[in-house]
N, C-alpha and C positions, 0 to 999 in steps of 0.2 A: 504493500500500500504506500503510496507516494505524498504524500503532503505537500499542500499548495498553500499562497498565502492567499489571506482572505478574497473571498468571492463574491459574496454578497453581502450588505448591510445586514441583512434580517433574512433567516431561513424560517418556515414554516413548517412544518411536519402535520401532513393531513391535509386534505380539501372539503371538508364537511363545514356546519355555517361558522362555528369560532374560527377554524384557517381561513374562508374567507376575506370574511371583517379585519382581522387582524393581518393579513397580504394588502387588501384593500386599504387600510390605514396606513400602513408601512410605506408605502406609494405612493400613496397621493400627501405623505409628507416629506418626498424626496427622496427617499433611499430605495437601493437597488434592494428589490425583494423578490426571492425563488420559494414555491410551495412546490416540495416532496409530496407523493400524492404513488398509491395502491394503481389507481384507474384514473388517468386524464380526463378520460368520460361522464364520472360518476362525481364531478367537482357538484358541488353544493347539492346532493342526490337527499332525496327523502324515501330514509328505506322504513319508516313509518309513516303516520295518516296523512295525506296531503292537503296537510291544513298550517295555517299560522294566525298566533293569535288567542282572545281569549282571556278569562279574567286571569291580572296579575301580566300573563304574557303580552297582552296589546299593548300595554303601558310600557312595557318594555321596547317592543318594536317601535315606536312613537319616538323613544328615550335614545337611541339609537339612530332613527333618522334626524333629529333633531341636532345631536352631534354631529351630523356628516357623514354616518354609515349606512350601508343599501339595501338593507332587510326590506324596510317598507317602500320601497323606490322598486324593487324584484316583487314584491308581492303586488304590487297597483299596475306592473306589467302581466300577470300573471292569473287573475283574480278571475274566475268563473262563477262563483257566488260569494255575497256578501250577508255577513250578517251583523245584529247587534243583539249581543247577550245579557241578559238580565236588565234591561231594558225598563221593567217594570219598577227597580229596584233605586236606589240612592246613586245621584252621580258619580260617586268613589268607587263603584264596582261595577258601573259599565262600562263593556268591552268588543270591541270590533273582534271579528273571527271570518279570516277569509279562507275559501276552498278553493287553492288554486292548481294550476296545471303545472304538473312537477316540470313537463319538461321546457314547457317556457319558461320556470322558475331558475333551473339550471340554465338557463342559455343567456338567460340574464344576467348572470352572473357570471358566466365564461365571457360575455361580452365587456361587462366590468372590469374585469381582473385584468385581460390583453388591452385595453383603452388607458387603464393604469401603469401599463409595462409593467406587469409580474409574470416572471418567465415562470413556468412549469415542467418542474423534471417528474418524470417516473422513474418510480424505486419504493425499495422498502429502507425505511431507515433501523438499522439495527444496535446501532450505539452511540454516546454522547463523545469529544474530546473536551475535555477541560484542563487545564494548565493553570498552576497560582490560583486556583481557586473559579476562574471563569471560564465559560466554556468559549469556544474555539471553532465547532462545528460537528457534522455527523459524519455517519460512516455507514454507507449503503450495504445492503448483500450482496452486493457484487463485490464489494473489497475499497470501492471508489470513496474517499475521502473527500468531502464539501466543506469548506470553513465559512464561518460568519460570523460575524461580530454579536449578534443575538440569536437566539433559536427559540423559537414558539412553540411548545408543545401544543397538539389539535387533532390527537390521534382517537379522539372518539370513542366508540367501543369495539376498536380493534387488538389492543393490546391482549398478546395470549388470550386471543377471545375460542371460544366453540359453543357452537352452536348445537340446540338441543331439539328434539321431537321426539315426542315419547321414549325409548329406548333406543333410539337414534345417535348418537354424539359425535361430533367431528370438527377439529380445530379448520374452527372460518368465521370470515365476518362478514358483513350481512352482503345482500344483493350476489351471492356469490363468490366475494373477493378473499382472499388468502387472511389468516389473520396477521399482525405484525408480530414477530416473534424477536427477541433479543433486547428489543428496547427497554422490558421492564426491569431485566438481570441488570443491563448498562447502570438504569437507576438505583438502583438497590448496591451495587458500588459506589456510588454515590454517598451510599448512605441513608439513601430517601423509602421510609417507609410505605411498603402499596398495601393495598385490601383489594377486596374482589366486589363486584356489585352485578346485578341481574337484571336487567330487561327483555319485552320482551314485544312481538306485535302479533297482528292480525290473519287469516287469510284472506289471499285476495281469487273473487271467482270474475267466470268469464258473464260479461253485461249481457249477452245473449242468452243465458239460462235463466236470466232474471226474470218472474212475472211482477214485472212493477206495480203491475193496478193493484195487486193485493197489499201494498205496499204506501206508506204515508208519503206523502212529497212535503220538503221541507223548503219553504219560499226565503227568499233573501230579503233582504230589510228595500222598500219601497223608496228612497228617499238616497237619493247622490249620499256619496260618500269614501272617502279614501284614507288610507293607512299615513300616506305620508304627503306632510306640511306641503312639497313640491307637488304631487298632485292636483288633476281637476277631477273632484268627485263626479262620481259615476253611480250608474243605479244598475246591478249584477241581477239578472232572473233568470238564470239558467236552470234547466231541467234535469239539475244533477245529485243532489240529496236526498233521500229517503229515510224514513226509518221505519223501526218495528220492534218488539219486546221478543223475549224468550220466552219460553211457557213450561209446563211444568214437565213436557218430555223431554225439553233440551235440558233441564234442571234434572229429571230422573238420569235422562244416558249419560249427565257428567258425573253424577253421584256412586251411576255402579261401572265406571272406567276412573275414579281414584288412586283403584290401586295401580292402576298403569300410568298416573300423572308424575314429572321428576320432578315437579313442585315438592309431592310428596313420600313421593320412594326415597330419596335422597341424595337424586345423582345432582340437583341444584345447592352448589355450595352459596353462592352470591346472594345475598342480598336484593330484595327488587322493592320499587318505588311503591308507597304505601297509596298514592295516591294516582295510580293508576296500576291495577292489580288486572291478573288475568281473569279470565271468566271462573275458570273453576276456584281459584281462590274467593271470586265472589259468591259463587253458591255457595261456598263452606263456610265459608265465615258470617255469613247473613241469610241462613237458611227458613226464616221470617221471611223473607225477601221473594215472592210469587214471580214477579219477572225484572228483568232487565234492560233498560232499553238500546236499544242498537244504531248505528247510524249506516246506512248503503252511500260511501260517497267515492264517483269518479275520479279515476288517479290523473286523467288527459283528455282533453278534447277529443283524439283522436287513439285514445288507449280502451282496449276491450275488457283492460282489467279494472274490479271492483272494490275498495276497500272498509272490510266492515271492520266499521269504529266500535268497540266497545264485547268485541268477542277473542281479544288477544289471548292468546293460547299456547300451551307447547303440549297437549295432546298427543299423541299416535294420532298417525292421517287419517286411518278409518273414524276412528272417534270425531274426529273433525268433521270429515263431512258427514257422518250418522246425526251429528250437529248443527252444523248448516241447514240441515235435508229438516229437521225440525222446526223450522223459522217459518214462518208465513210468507211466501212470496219466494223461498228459498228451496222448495222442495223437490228439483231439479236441478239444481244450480251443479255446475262444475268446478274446482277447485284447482285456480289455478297455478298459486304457491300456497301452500300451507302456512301456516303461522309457526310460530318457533319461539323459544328463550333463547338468549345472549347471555355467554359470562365472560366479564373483559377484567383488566388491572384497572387499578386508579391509585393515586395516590392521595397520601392519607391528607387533607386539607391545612391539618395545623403547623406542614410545612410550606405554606405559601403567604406569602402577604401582602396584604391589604394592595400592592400593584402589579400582582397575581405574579412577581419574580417567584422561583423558586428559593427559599431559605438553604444558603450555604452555597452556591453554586450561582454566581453572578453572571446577569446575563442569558439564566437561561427562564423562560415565563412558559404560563400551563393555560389554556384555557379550555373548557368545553366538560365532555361525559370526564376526562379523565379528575378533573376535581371534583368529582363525585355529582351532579347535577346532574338534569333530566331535560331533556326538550331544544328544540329547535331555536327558539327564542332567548331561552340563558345562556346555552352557546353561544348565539350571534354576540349575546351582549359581551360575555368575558374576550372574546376573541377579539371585538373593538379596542375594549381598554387594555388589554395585554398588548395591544399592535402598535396602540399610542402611548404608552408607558414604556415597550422596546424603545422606540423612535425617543422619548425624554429620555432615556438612560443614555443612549448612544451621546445625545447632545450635552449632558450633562447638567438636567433639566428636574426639576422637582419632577416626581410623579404628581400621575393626577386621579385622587380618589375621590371620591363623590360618596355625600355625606347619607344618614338614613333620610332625611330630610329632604334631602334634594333631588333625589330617584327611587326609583326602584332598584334602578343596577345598583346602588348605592347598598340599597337592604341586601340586593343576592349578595355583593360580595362582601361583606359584613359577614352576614351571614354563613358563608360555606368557610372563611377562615377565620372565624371568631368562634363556631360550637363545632361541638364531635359531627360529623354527616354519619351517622349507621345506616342509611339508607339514601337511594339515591333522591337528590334535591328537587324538588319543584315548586316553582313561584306561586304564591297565593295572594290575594288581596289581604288575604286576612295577616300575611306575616308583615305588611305594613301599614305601622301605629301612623303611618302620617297621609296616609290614600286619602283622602282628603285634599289636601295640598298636591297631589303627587296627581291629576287628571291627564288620561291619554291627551285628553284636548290641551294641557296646556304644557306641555312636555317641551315644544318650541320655546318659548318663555322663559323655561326653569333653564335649559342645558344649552342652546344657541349661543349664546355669548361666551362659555365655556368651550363649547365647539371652534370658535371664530377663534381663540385667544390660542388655542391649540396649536389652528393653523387648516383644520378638516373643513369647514365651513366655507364654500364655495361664495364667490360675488353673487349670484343669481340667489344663492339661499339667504343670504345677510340681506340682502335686499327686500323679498318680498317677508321676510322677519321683521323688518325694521316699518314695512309697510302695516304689516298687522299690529305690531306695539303702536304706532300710530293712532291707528282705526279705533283700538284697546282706550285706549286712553282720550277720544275723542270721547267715546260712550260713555265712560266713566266718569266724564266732566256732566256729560248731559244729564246722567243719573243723579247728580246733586241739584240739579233745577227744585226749585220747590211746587209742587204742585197742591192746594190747598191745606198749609202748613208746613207741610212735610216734606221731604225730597222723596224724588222717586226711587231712589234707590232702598230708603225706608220703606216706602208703602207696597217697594214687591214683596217684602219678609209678609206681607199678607196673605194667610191660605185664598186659593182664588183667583191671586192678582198676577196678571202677565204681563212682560215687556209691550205684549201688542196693544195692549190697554190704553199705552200713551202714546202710540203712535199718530193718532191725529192732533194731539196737544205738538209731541214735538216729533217733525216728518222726518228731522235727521238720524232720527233715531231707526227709522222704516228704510232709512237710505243704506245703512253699514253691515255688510256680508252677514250671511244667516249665518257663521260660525261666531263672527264676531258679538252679535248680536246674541246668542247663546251663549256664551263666554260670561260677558258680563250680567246678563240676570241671575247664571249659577253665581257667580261671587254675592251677588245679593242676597241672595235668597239663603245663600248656607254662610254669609260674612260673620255672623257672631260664634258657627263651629269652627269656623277657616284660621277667624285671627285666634282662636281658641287652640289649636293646634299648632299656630306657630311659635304663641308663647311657649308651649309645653319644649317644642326644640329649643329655642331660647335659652330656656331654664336649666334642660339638660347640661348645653354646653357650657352653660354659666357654671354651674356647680359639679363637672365634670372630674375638680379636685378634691372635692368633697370627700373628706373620710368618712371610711363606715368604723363605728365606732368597734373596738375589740369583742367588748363585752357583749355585743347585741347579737341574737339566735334568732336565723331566720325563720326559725320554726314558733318565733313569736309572734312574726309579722301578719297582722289579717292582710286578706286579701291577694295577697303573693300567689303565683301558680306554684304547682308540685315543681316544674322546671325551673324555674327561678331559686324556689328552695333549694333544688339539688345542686344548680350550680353555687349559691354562695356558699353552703357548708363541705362543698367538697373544694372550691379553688380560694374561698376566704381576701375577696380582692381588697385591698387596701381603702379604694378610690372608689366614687361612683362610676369612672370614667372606666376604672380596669374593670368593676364589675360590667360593663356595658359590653366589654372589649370581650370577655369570657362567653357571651351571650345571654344575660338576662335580657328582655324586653328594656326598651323604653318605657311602657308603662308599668312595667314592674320596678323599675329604675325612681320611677313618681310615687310609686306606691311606699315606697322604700324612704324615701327623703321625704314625705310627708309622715310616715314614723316614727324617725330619726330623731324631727322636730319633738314631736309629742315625749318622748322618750327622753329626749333630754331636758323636756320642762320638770319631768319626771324624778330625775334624780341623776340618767345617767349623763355621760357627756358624749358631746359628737364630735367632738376633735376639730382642730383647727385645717381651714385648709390649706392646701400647697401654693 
């Protein structure tokens, strides 16, 4: 093996959506960047449901474009129905969820990456070099030695991965492709501690065996609309979602084929996501539970193949389709891949920090399944800020982390390197205390100027950004008009009372874009939860130095969750800040220093701070 000097600014390892974003970043802030890649082909491939989006994840894709990365710029190319979810529910937790065609989604993104000049080699990357402590570059299975100044880790859940179906087992990963073999040992000289985690999908049948009429049709939201700020919303009604339930024969044939599941024989060592579980683990565990509901959605415009959402499996193939064949509308269907489990490496998270670098080995950054996460969406996001945090290290540039307060991506990665991951990660509305502040819709707002400041924020995007703050702010003056005592802005907090209400009082108000226009009556309407919430971050960071007093057992404190208790008495953090840092909650964090207070009127004391 011959060693060469450096090649590239930034290597990649993987073409899945973290190696994207983070090639795509590396680029377009000037350095030469190569993604190492299994299949050229299969660059940003969805070997799961062909969807993006969803609550927790739309906010993220928003979070994303709004920085300057192309999740939602690929998806608004790409989009065959559109939806909005929970729709009926509090603005904090609706969420766009588009169904699009994987393979405009990919070419999207092949188009991206060459427009960017990221060159693409094929290989397996099979181990790290590192020198003094930072790495240096990889080293292919062919023997070929690549240097770079950084290297992304983005290898998904290919690492010593195999794949499972019923008594089936054979070292692969998915769509076919080889697993990557050598890379996790390289790490593990390192130093770097791995774990194993489990996922797993669906089967996919052929659209001609389908009898759709027996089958629900699921319509897309009626009303323009698009994932990303550079978009002109669109109105999606395509004839391509269905659903239907399970019923108590698809519940009986999974119940007496158990014992042939490696969920439950034993041959699955990994861990899989709690929060999207296979079928048969739903029957057993929820056997209360009559049916399940299913989703029938098209992988391509022009693809025969079907993916049903919510029947992922790793079964034997008979069981599978004796399963299928139980479905209403499904009772012929053909089976065109089978569904299956994954078991890949990852590494254990409490070695990464907060600028997804690897701890101990400079220079080298992780993002995607291998930090233990789940989904298409966390991927893209860690793979942005991994791509612009290489690009800051190279320069010699603070990183850039982003706060709970300020995103989502902020909560994931908080999140995945501040608690243990036992299972693999997926984004909730509910894991953030600040979703409120944090709206898909105003994600532009929050992260654009952070974007711009980077360097990722194109003229065209700052622009029609700085056109909407504008507009923002034009309404927001209108709304203090007083209108029979009061401002309007006070008399929306009224049940009843709509923006449209004063539209013939003031027509300016009828004049500024229907997002913008929507924008501002949510700030009214929810203004005394909103500023209520930003205090609560406020106060966090204020009192961040905050000692926890010695003497104090969290097992005294009301209101605390069981996981909050477990983390203070088992990591005992000084600070309110290193408690945050371990993973308590922000509101566990409040709950904790309104306590403190009580407690030290009490007798004890609560220490001075740093």
């Amino acid at each position: 093996m011959t060693e060469r000097a450096k090649e590239y600014d930034i290597l990649v390892v993987g073409s899945g959506h973290a190696a994207v974003e983070a090639a795509l970043s590396g680029a377009r802030l000037g350095h030469s960047v190569a993604i190492v890649t299994l299949n050229p082909p299969n660059i940003a491939g969805m070997p799961c449901n062909p969807a993006i989006g969803g609550p927790g994840k739309a906010q993220i894709v928003s979070e994303i474009d709004a920085l300057g990365g192309e999740m939602a710029l690929a998806v608004d190319s790409s989009t065959i129905e559109l939806r909005v979810l929970n729709a009926s529910k509090g603005p904090a937790v609706q969420s766009l969820r588009a169904q699009v065609d994987k393979k405009l989604y990919a070419g999207h993104m092949r188009v991206a990456l060459r427009e960017a000049g990221v060159t693409i080699r094929q290989g397996m990357v099979t181990g790290l070099r590192v020198k003094s402590g930072a790495v240096c570059g990889v080293v292919l299975d062919s023997g070929e030695y690549v240097g770079a100044l950084r290297v992304v880790l983005c290898p998904g859940v290919y690492l010593e991965s195999r794949i499972i179906i019923g008594d089936v087992v054979r070292e692969s990963g998915p769509l076919g492709e080889p697993a990557a073999k050598g890379l996790s040992e390289s790490l593990r000289r390192l130093g770097i501690s791995m774990g194993r985690f489990k996922t797993g999908t669906s089967p996919r049948i052929a659209a001609d065996s389908i009898r759709w009429d027996e089958l629900k049709r699921e319509t897309g939201a009626l009303t323009p609309l698009a994932f990303s700020f550079l978009s002109e919303p669109r109105v999606y009604n395509n004839d391509v979602c269905y659903s239907t339930y399970t019923n108590e024969l698809t519940h009986k044939i999974i119940c007496d084929n158990l014992h042939r599941s490696p969920l439950f024989d034993g041959t699955i060592e990994g861990t899989g996501p709690r929060y999207c579980p296979s079928i048969e683990d739903k029957v057993y565990r929820f056997p209360e539970r009559e049916r399940h509901q299913i989703f029938l959605e098209m992988e391509a415009k022009d693809s025969e193949e079907v993916y049903i959402l919510g029947l992922s499996t790793s079964l034997p193939v008979d069981v599978q389709l004796e399963m299928v064949h139980s479905l209403p509308g499904l009772r012929e269907a053909r089976i065109v891949k089978p569904g299956y489990a994954i078991e890949y490496d990852r590494i254990l998270p409490n070695q990464i920090k907060p600028s997804l670098e690897v701890v101990g080995v400079d220079g080298l950054f992780s993002a995607g399944q291998i930090n233990g996460t789940s989904g298409y969406e966390e991927a893209a996001a860690q793979g942005l800020m991994a791509g612009i945090n290489a690009v800051l290290s190279l320069e010699g540039r603070t990183p850039v982390v982003l706060e709970r307060s300020q995103a989502y991506i902020g909560v994931l990665i908080d999140d995945i390197v501040g608690n243990v991951i036992d299972e693999p990660y997926r984004m909730l509305t509910s894991r953030c205390e600040y979703r409120l502040l944090l709206r898909q819709q105003n994600a532009d707002q929050r992260l654009t100027p952070i974007g711009r400041r980077i360097g990722l924020v194109s003229d065209k995007r700052w622009r029609v950004f700085e056109e909407k703050k504008a507009m923002l702010e034009k309404g927001r003056e209108l709304l203090r008009v007083k209108v029979g005592g009061s401002e309007v802005r006070d008399r929306l907090r009224t049940p009843n009372t709509s923006l449209a209400d004063f539209f013939e009082l003031l027509p300016e108000l009828a004049d500024l874009p229907e997002e913008v226009r929507a924008e501002i009556e949510l700030e009214a309407k929810y203004s005394g939860f909103i500023e209520r919430q930003e205090r609560e971050a406020l106060r966090l960071r204020r009192y961040a130095g905050k000692r926890i007093p010695p003497g104090l057992s969290a097992s005294q404190v009301p209101g605390l969750s069981r996981e909050a208790r477990d983390k203070l008495e088992k990591y005992a953090p000084p600070t309110i800040g290193r408690a945050l840092e371990t993973g308590v909650s922000p509101q566990d964090a409040l709950i904790l220093l309104a306590y403190m207070k009580n407690w030290g009127a009490k007798g004890g004391s609560e220490g001075d701070g740093e």
